[in-house]
N, C-alpha and C positions, 0 to 999 in steps of 0.2 A: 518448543514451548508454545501452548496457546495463547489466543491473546487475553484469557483469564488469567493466567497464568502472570501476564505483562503488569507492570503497573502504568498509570498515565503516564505519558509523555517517554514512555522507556524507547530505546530502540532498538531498529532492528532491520534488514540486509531482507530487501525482494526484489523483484523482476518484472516489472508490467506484461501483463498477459492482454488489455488488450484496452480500446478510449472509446466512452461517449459522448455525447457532448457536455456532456456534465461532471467527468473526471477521468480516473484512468482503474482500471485493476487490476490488480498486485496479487502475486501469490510472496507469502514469506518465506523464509529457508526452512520452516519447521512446516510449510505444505498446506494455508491456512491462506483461505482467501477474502483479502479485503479489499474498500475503498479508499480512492483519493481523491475528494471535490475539488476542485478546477486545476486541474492535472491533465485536461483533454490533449496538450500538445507532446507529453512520451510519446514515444513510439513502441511497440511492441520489442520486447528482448531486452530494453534497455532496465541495466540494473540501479538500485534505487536505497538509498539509507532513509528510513521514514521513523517518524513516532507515534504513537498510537493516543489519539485525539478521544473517540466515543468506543464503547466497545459493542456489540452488538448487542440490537434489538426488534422484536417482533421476526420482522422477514428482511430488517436492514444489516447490511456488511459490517463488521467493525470498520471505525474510519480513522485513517490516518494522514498525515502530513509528510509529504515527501520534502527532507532536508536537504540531501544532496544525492547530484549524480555520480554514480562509481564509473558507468559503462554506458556511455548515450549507441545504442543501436545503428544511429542513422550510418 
């Protein structure tokens, strides 16, 4: 599903692909890649239950909020 598709705050099952200092991102299980603002401390692989906060704009990510961890990486 895209995140058009999503409604606010739905969720949905990703995997942090990698952190800036400003958050982390997420690919979703439907292969669709967002933001997480102040998410900088994931670690890459770890899997992630998130809900979809903004949905894209301009040249910005959809952004979501990471609820809980399924699979911490470290």
């Amino acid at each position: 599903m895209r995140t058009e598709e999503f409604e606010r705050m739905s969720e949905c099952i990703g995997e942090v692909l990698g952190c800036c200092r400003k958050g982390a991102f997420i690919m979703l299980e439907d292969g669709e890649k967002v933001f997480a603002y102040q998410f900088a401390n994931l670690l890459p692989g770890t899997k992630v239950i998130c809900s979809l906060q903004k949905p894209a704009r301009d040249n910005l990510l959809p952004r979501v909020a990471v609820d809980s961890v399924l699979y911490d990486a470290a």
